[in-house]
KENUNU-405713 format. One record per atom (N, C-alpha, C): residue number from 1; residue in one letter; atom name; x, y, z. Coordinates in pm, whole numbers, plus 50000, padded with zeros to 5 digits. Example, Ala and Ser with C-alpha at 12.3 -4.5 7.8 and 13.67 -1.06 7.14 Angstrom:
BEGIN
[1, a, N, [51319, 49431, 50780]]
[1, a, CA, [51230, 49550, 50780]]
[1, a, C, [51320, 49670, 50780]]
[2, s, N, [51285, 49775, 50708]]
[2, s, CA, [51367, 49894, 50714]]
[2, s, C, [51290, 50003, 50787]]
***
This chain:
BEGIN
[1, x, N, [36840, 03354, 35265]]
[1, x, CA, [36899, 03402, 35141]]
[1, x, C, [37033, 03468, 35169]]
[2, x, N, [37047, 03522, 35285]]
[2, x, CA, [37169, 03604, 35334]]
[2, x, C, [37256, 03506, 35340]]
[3, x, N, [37268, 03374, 35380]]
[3, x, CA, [37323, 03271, 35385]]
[3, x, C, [37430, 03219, 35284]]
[4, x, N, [37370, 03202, 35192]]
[4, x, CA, [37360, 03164, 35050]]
[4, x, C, [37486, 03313, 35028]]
[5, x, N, [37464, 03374, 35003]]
[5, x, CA, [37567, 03532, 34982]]
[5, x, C, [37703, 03517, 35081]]
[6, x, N, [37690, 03506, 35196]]
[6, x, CA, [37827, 03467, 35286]]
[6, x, C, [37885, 03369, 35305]]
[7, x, N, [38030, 03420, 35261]]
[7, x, CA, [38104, 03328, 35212]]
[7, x, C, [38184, 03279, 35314]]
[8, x, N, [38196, 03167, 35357]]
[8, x, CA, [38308, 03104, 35499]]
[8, x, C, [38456, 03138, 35488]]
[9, x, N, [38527, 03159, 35568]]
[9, x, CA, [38663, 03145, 35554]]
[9, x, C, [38700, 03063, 35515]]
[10, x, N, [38644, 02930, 35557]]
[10, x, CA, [38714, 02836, 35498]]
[10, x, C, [38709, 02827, 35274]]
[11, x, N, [38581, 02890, 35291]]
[11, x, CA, [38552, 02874, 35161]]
[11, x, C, [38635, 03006, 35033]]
[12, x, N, [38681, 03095, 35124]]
[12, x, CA, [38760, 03189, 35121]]
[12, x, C, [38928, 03112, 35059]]
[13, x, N, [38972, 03029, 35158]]
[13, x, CA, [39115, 02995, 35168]]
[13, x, C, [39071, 02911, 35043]]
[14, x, N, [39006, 02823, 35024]]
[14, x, CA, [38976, 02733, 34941]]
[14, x, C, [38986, 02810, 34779]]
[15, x, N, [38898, 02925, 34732]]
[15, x, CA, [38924, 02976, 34612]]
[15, x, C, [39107, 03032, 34646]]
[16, x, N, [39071, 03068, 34716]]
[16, x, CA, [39245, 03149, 34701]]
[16, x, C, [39355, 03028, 34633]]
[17, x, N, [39328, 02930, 34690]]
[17, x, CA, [39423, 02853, 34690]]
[17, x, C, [39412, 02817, 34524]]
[18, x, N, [39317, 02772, 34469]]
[18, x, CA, [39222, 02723, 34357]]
[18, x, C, [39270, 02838, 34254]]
[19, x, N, [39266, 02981, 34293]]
[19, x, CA, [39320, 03092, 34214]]
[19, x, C, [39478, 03105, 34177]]
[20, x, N, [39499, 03046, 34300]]
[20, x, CA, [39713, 03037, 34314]]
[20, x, C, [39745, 02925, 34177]]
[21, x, N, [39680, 02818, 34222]]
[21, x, CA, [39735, 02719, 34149]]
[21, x, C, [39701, 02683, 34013]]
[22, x, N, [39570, 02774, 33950]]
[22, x, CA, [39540, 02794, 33851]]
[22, x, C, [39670, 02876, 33794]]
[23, x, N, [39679, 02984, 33842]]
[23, x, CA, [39778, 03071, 33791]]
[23, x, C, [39918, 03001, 33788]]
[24, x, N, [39908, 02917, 33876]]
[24, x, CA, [40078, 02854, 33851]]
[24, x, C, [40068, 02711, 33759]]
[25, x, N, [39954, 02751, 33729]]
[25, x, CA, [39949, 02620, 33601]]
[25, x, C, [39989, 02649, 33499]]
[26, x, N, [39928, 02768, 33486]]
[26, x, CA, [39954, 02870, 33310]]
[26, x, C, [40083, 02893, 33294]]
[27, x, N, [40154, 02903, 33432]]
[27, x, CA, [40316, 02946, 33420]]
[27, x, C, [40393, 02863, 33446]]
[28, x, N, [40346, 02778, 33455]]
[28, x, CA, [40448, 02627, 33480]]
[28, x, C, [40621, 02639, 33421]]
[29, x, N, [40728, 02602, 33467]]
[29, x, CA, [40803, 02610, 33345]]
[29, x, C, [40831, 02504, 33320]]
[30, x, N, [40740, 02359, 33349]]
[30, x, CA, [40741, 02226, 33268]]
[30, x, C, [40658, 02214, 33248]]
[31, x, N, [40582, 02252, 33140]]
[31, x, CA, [40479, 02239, 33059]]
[31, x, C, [40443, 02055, 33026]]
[32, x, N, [40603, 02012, 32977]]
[32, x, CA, [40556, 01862, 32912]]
[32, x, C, [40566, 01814, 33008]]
[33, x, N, [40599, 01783, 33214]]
[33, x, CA, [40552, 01725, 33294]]
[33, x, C, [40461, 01758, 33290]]
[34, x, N, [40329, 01830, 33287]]
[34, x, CA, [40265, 01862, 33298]]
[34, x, C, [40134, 01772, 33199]]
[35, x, N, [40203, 01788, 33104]]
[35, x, CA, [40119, 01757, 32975]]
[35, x, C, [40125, 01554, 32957]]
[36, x, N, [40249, 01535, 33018]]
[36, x, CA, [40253, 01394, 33067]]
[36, x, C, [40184, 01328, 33223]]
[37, x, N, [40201, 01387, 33279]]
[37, x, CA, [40101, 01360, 33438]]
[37, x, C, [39927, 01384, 33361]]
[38, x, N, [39881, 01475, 33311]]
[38, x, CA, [39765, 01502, 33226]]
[38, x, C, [39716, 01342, 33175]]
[39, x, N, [39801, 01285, 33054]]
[39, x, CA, [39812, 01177, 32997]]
[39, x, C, [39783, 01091, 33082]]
[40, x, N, [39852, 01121, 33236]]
[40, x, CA, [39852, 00967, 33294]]
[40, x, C, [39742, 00957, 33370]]
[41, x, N, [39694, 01052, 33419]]
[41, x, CA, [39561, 01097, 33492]]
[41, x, C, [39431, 01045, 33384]]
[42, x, N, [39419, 01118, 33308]]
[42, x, CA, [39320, 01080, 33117]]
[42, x, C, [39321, 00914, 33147]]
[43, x, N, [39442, 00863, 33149]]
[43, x, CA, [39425, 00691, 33122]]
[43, x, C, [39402, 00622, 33274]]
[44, x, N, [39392, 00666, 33369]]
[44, x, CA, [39393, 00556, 33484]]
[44, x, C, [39276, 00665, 33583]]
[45, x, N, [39223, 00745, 33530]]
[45, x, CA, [39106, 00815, 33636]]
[45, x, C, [38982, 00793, 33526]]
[46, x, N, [38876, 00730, 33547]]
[46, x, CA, [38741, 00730, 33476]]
[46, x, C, [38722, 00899, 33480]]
[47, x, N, [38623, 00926, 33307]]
[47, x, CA, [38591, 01041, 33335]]
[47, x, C, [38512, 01128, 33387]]
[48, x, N, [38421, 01016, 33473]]
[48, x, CA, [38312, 01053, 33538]]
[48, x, C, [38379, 01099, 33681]]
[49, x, N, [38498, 01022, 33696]]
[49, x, CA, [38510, 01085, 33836]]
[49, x, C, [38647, 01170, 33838]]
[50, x, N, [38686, 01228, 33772]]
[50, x, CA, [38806, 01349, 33767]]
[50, x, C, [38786, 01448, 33814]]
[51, x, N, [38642, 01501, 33814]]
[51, x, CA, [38627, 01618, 33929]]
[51, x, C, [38622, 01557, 34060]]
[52, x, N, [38603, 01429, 34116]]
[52, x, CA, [38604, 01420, 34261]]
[52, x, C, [38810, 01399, 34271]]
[53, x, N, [38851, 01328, 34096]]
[53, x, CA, [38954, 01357, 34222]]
[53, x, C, [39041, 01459, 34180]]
[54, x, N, [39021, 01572, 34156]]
[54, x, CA, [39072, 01697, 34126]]
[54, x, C, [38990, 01707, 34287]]
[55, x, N, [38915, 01695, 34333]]
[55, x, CA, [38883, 01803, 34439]]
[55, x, C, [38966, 01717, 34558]]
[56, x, N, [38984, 01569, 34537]]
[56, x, CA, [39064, 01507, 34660]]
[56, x, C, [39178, 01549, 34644]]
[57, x, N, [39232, 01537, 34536]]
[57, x, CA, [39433, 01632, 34569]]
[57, x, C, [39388, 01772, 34639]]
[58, x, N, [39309, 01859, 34586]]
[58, x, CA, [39289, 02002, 34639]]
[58, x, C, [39259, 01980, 34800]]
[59, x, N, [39213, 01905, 34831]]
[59, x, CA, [39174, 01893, 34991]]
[59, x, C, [39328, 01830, 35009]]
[60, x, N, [39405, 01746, 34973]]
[60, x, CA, [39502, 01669, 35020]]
[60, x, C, [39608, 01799, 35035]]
[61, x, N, [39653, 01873, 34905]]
[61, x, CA, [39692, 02014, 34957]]
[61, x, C, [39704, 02084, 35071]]
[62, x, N, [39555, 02130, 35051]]
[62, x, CA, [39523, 02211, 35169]]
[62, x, C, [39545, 02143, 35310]]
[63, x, N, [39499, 02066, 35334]]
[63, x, CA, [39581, 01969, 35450]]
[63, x, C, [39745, 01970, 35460]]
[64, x, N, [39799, 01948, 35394]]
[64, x, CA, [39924, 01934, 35375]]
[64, x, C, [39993, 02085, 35393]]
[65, x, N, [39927, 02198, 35364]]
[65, x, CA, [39995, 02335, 35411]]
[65, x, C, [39845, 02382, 35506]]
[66, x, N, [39841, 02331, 35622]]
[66, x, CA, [39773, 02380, 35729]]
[66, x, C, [39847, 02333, 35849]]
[67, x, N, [39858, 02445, 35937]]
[67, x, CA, [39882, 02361, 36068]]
[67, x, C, [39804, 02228, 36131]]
[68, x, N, [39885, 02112, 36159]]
[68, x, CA, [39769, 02018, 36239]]
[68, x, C, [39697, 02066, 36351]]
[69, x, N, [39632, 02036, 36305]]
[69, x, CA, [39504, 02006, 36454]]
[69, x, C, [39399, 01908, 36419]]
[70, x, N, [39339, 01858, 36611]]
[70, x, CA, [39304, 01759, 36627]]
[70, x, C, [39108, 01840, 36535]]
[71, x, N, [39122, 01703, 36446]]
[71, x, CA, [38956, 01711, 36395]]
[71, x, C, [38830, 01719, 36531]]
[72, x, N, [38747, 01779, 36434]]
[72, x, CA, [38606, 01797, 36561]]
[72, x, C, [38504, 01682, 36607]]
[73, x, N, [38514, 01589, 36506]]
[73, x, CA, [38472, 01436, 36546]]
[73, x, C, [38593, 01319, 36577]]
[74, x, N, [38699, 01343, 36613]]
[74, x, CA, [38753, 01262, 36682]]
[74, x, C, [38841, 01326, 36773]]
[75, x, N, [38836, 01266, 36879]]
[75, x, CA, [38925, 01311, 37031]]
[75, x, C, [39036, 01249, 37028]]
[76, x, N, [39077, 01085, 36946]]
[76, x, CA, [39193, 01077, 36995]]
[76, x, C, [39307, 01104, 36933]]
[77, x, N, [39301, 01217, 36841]]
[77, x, CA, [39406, 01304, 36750]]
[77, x, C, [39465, 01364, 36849]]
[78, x, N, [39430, 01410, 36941]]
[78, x, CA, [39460, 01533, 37014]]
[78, x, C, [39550, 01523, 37105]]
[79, x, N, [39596, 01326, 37186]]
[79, x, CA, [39691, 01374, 37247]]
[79, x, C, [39783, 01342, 37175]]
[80, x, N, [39796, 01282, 37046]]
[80, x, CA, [39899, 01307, 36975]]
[80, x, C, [39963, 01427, 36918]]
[81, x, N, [39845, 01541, 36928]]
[81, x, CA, [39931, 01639, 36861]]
[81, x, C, [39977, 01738, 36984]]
[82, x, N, [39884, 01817, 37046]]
[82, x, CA, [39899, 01855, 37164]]
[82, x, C, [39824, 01832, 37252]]
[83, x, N, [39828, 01840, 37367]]
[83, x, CA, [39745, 01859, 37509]]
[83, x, C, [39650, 02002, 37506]]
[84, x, N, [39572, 02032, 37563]]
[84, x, CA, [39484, 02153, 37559]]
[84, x, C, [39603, 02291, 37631]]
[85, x, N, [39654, 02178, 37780]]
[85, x, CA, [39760, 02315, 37830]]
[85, x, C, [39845, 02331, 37754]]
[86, x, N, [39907, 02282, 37655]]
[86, x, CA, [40011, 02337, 37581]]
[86, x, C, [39965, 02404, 37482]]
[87, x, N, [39836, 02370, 37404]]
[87, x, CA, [39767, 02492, 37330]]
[87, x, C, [39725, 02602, 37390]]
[88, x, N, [39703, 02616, 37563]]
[88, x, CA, [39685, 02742, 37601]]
[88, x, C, [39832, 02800, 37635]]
[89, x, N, [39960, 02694, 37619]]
[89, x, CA, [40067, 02795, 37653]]
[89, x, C, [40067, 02866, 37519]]
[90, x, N, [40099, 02813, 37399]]
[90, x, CA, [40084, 02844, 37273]]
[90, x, C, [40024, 02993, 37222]]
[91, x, N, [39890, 03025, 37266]]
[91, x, CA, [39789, 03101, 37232]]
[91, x, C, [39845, 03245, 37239]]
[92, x, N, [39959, 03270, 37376]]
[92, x, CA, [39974, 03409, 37346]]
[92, x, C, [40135, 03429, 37292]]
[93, x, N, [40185, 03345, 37240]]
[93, x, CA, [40342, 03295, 37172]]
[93, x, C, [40338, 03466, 37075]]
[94, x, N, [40419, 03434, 37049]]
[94, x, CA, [40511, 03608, 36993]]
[94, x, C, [40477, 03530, 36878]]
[95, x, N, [40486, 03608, 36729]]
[95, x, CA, [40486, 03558, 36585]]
[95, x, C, [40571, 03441, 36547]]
[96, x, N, [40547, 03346, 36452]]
[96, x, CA, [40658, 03275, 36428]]
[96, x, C, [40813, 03291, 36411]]
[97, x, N, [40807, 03456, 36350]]
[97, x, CA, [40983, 03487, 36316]]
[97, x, C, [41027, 03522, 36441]]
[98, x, N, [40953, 03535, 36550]]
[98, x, CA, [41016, 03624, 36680]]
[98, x, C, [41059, 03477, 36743]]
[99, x, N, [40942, 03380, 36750]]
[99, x, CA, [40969, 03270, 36796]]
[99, x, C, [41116, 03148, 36784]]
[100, x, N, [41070, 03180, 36630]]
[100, x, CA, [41213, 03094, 36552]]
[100, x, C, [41323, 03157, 36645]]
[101, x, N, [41384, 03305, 36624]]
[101, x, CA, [41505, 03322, 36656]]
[101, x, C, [41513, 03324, 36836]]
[102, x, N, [41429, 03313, 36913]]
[102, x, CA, [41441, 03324, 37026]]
[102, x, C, [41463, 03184, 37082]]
[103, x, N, [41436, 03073, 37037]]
[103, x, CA, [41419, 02947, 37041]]
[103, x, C, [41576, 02863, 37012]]
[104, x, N, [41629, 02932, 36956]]
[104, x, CA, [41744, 02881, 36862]]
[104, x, C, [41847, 02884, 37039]]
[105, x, N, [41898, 02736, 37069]]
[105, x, CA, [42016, 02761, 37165]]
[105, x, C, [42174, 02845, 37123]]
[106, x, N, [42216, 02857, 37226]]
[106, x, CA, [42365, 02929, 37235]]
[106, x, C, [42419, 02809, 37090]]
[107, x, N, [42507, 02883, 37060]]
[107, x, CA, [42617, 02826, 36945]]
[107, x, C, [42555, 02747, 36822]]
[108, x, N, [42428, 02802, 36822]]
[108, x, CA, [42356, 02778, 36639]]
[108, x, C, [42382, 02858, 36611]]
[109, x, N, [42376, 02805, 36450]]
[109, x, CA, [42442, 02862, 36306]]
[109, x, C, [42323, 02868, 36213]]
[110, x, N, [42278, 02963, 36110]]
[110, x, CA, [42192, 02963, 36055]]
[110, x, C, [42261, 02931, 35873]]
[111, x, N, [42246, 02856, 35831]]
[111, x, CA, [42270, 02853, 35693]]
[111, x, C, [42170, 02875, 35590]]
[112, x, N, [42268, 02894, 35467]]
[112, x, CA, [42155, 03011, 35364]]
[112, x, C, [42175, 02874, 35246]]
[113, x, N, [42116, 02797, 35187]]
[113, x, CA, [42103, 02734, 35078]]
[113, x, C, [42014, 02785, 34993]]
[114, x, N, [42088, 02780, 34826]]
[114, x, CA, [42033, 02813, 34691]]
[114, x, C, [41892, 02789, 34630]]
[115, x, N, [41820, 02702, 34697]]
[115, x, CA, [41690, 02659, 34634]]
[115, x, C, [41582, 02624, 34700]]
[116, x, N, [41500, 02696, 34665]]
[116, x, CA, [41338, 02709, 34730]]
[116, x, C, [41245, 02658, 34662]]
[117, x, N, [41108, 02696, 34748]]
[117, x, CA, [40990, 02659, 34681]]
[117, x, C, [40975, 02645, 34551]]
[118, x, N, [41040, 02746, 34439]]
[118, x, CA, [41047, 02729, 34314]]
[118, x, C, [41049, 02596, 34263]]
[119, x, N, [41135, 02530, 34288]]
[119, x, CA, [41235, 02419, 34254]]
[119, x, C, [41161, 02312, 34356]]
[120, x, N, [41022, 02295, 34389]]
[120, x, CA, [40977, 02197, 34457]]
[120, x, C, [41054, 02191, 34581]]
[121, x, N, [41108, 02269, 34658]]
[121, x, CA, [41200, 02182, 34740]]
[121, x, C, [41070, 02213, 34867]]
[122, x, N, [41039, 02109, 34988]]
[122, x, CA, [40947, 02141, 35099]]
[122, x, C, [41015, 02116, 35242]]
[123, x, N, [41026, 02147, 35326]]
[123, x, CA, [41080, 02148, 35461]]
[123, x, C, [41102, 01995, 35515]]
[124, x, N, [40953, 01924, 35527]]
[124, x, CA, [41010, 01767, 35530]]
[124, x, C, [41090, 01718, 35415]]
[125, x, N, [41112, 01746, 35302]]
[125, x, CA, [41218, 01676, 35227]]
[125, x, C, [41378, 01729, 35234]]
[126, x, N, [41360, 01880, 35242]]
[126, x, CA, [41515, 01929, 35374]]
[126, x, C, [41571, 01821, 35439]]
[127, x, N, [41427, 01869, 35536]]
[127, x, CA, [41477, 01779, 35665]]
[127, x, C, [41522, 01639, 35645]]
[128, x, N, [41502, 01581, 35557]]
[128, x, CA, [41533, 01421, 35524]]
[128, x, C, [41666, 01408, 35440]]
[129, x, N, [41662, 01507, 35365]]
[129, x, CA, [41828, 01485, 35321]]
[129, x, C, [41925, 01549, 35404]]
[130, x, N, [41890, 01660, 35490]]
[130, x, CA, [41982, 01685, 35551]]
[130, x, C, [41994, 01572, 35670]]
[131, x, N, [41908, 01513, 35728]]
[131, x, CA, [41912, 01409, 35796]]
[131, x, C, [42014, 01259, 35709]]
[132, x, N, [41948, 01257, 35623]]
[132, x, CA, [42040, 01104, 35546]]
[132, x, C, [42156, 01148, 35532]]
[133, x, N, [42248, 01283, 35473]]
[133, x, CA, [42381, 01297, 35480]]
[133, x, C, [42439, 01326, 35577]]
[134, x, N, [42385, 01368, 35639]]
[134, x, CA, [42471, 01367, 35827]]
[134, x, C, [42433, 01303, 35890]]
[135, x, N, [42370, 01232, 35906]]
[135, x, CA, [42332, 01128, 35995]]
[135, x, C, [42332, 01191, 36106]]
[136, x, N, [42209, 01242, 36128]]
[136, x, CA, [42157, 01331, 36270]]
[136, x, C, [42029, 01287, 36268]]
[137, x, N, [41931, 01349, 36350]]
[137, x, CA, [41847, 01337, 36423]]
[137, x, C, [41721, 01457, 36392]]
[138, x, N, [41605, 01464, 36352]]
[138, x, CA, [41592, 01551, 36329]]
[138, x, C, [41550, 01679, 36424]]
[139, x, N, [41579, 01662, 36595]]
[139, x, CA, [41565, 01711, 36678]]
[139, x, C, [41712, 01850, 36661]]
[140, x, N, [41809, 01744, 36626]]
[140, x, CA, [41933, 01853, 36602]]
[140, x, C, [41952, 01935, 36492]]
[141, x, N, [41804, 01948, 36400]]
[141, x, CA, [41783, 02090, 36312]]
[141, x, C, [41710, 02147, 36365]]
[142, x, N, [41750, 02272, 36408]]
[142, x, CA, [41656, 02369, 36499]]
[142, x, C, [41553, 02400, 36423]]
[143, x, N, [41560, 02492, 36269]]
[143, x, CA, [41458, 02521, 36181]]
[143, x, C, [41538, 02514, 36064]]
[144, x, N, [41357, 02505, 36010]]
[144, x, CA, [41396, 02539, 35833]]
[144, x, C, [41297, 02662, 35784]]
[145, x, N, [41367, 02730, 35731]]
[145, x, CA, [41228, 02799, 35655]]
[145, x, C, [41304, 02791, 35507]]
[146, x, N, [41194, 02750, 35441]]
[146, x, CA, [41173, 02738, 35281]]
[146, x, C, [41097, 02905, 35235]]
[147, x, N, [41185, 02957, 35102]]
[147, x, CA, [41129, 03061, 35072]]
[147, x, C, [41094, 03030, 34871]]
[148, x, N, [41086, 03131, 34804]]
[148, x, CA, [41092, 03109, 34687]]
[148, x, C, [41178, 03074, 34628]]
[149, x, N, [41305, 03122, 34648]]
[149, x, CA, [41464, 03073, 34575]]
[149, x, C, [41548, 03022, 34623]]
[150, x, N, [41535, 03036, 34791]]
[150, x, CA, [41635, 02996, 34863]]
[150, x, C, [41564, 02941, 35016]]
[151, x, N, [41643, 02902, 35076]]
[151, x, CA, [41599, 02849, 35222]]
[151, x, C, [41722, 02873, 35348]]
[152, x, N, [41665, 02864, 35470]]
[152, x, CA, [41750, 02861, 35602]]
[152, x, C, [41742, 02782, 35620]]
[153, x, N, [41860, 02752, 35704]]
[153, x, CA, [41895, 02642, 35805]]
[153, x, C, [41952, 02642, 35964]]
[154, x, N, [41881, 02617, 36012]]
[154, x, CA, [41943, 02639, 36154]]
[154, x, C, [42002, 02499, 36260]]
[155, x, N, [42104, 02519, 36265]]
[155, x, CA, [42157, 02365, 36333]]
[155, x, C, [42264, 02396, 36434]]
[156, x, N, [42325, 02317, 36507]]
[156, x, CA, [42455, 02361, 36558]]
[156, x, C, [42549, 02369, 36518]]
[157, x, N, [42685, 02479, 36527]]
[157, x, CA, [42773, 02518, 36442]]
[157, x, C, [42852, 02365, 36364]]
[158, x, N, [42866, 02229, 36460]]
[158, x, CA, [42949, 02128, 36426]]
[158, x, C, [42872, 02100, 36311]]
[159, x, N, [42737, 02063, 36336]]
[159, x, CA, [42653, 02012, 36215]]
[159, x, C, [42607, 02049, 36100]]
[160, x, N, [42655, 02234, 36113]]
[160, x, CA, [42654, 02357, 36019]]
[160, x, C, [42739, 02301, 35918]]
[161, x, N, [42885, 02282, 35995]]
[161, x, CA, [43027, 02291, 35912]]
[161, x, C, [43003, 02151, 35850]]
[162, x, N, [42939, 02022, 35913]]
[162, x, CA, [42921, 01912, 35831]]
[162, x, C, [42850, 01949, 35695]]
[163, x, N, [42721, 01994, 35733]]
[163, x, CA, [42657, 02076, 35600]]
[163, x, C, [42696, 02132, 35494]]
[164, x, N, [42789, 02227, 35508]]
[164, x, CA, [42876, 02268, 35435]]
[164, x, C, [42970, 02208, 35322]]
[165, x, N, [43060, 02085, 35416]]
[165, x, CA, [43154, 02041, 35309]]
[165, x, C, [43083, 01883, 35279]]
[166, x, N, [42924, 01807, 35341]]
[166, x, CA, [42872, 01741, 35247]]
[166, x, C, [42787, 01819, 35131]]
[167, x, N, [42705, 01899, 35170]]
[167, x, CA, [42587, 01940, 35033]]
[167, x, C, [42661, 02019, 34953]]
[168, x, N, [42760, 02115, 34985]]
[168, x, CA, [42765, 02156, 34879]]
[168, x, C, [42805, 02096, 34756]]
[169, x, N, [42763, 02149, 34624]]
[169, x, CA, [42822, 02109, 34495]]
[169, x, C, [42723, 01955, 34489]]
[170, x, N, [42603, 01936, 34574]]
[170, x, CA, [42544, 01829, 34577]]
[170, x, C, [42393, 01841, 34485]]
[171, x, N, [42388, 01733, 34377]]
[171, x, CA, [42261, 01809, 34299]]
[171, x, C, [42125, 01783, 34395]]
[172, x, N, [42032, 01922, 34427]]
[172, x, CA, [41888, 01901, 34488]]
[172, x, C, [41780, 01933, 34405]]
[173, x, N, [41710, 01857, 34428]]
[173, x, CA, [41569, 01878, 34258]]
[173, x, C, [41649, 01982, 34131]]
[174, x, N, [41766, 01905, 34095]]
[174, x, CA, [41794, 01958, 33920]]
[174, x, C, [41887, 02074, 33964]]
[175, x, N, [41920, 02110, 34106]]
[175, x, CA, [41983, 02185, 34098]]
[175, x, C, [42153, 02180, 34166]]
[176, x, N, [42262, 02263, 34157]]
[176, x, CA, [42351, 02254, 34233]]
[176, x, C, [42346, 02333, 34330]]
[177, x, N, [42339, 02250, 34448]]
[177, x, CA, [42354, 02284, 34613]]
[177, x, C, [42477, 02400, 34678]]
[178, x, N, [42419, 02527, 34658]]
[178, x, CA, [42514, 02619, 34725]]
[178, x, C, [42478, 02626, 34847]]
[179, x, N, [42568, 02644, 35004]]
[179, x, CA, [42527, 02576, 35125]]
[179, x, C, [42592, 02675, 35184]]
[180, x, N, [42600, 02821, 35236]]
[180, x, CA, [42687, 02860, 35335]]
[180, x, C, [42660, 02907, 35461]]
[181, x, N, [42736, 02967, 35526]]
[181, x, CA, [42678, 03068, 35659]]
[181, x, C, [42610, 03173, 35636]]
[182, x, N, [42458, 03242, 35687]]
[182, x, CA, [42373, 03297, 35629]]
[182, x, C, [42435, 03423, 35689]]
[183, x, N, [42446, 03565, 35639]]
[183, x, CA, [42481, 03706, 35640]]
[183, x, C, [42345, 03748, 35774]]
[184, x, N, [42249, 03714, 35739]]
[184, x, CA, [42141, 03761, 35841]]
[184, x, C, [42084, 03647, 35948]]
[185, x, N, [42167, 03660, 36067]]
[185, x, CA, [42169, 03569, 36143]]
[185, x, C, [42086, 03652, 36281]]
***
């Protein structure tokens, strides 16, 4: 019966998440995407099965903002993602923000762009436009961090200044692309 009462972490992250996105439903500020994706879901999902796939996007989510790691019934995830010794170099690593800036070579530049999470924007889709207009590599963006309104960029100063005079004034999800050298470097 004690069983039944304790609740998993995992089952923990799972309402949280379920609580977030409830709440960012109610506050949407596109209601009629909203009310049109609804429509399109209603006509092409039977209604018997809309709760399985309301619960498959929610798992597809949660996957999608978790770190990878290799699953517990298959082994051969693992040397694709890491090796075991590099997860034990890993294990006693400083926090991510200590990491980021210690990591960054001589003569990177950190840039500050206008639009964040708000505005849909996600780190692999950064990384892909900043990749398609400079035609780089995505080894030569050191980091990104995505925040609520705005985001960093970390690259080398040449590929900084490319950044600069392509994105700016460039529209990104609905918005205009302000692109400069970040004050907190």
């Amino acid at each position: 019966m004690d069983d039944n009462n304790k609740s998993k972490p995992h089952e923990d992250l799972v309402i949280g998440t379920i609580q977030v996105l409830s709440g960012k439903t109610k506050a949407d500020p596109n209601p009629d995407e909203l009310e049109s994706l609804k429509k399109l879901i209603k006509k092409n999902v039977p209604f018997m099965l809309r709760g399985y796939f309301t619960a498959y996007l929610l798992r597809e989510i949660l996957q999608a903002n978790t770190p990878k790691r290799a699953p517990r019934s298959t082994q051969a995830r693992t040397t694709k993602t890491e090796s075991p010794a590099e997860k034990k170099e890993k294990a006693p690593a400083a926090p991510p923000k200590e990491r980021e800036e210690r990591t960054l070579p001589e003569g990177a530049r950190t840039l500050y762009l206008n639009i964040g999470k708000m505005k849909r924007l996600y780190t692999k889709e950064l990384s892909q436009i900043i990749q398609d207009e400079l035609g780089i590599e995505r080894d030569e963006i050191y980091s990104i961090r995505i925040h609520d309104k705005y985001s960093f960029i970390s690259m080398s100063e040449a590929n900084c200044e490319k950044a600069i005079a392509t994105l700016n004034g460039k529209e990104i999800k609905g918005r205009t692309a302000s692109i400069t050298y970040s004050n907190k470097e």
